[in-house]
N, C-alpha and C positions, 0 to 999 in steps of 0.2 A: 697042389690038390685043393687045400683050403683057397687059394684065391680064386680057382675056378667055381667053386662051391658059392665064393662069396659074388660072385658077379653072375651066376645064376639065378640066388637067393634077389639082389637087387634087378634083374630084369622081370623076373615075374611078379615083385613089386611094385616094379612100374607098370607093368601089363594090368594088374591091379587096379591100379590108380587109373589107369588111362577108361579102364571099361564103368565103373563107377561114374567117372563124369560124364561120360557118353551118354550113360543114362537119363542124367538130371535135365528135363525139359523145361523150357520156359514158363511157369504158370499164366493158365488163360483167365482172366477174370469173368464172372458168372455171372448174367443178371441176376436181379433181388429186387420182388415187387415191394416197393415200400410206399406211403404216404404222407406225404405231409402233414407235421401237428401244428406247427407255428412257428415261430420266433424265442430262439431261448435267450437268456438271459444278458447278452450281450450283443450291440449290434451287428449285424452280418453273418449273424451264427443262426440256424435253422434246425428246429428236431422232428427226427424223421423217425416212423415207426415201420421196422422190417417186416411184412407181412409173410414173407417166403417160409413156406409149411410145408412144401414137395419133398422134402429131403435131399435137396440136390445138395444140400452143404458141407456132406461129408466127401465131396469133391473136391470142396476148394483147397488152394494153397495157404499156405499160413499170412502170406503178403497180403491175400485179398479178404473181405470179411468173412470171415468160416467159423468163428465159434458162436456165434450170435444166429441163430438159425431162427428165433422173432425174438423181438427186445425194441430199444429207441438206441439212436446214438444221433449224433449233433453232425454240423455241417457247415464251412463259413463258404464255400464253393460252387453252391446251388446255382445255378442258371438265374437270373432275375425273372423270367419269362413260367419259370417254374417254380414260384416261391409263394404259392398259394396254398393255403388253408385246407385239408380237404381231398388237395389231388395227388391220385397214386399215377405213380410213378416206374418204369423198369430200368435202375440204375447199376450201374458196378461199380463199387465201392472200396477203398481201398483204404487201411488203418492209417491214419493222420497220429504218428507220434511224436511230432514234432512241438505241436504247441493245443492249446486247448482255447477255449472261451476262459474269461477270468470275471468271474463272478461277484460280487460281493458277500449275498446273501445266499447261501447254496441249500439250496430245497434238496436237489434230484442230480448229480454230474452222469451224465453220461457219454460213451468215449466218441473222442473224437473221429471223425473218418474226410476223406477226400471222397469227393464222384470222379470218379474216371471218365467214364462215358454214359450217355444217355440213351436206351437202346429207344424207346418210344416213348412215349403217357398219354393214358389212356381217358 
């Protein structure tokens, strides 16, 4: 009786488990109109200002940028074609925690990200 018990108790554990991940969907990444401010501190790095105010960020996934809903964060990934002064942009972004700009003189660090995809610019 108890081992019938116990191998019930473990199938609907796993029934469990099976439906939970069933759940877990791919995160899609969101564009985010952002702009360009310049050239940070370091060559190849870029800081961009999030302009997106729509509220769409309490959508995003934790992977892609969702708690910054406007703020700056940096970029060493930027298109060359796109690395102008001035032009907004509608990018997806995605948290760069792998490495940063390295500074010497640090005014402002703001967090790194990757662009994913470039949906247009405007």
């Amino acid at each position: 009786m108890k081992s019938t018990l116990s191998i019930i108790l473990l199938y609907l554990l796993l029934a469990l488990l099976v439906v939970s991940c069933a759940d877990q969907e791919e995160a899609v990444p969101s564009y985010l109109q952002v702009e360009v401010i310049g050239a940070d501190c370091e060559n190849g790095w870029y800081v961009l200002r999030i302009l997106d105010t729509d509220g769409a960020g309490d959508q995003r996934s934790n992977q892609y940028v969702g708690q910054l809903q406007s703020g700056y964060v940096t970029t060493d990934n930027l298109p060359e074609e796109l690395q102008v002064p001035g032009r907004l942009l509608q990018l997806s972004l995605e948290r760069n925690g792998d490495y940063g700009p390295r500074c010497t003189a640090i005014n402002m660090m703001y967090p790194p990200v990757r662009v994913k995809q470039v949906c247009s610019n405007e």
